[in-house]
N, C-alpha and C positions, 0 to 999 in steps of 0.2 A: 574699708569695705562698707557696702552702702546696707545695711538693717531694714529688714522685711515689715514692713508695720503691723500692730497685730491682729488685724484683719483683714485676710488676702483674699483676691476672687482671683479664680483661677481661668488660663485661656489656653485656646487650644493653638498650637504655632504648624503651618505646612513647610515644612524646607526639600528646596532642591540633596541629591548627595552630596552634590559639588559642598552647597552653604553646611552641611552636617560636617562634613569630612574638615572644613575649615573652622568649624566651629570649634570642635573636639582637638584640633590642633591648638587654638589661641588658648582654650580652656586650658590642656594641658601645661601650655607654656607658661601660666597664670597659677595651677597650682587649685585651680576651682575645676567642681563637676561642669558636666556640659550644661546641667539643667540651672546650675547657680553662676555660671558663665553668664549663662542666658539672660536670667532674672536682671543680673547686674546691668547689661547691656540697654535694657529695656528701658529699666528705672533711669540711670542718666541720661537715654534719650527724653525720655518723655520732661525730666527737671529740665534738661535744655530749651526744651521748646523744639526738640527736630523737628522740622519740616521733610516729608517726604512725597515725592511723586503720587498721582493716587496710583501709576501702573505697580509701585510695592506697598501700597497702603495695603492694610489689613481690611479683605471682603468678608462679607457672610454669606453673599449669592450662591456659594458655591452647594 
């Protein structure tokens, strides 16, 4: 399991139900909260280097 470093900033995430309702599935399947699902998902993209479209990049304009 990937360890929270000990100084986090926090963000705020908008999901479709469709992306919740999946989330909380793979979460359950995994045995983690939806919110440390989450965390988890995040942290190994960003160590990979994901590359994503900017139309699912994270905005601010909103």
């Amino acid at each position: 399991m990937v360890k929270a470093p000990r100084k986090t900033r926090a963000i705020a995430v908008q999901l479709s139900p469709e992306a919740v309702k999946r989330l909380d599935e793979l979460a359950a399947r995994s045995g983690m909260s939806r919110h440390r699902y989450m965390i988890v998902i995040l942290e190994r993209a960003i160590a990979a280097d994901v590359v994503v479209s900017k139309k699912l990049a994270f905005s601010d304009e909103d």
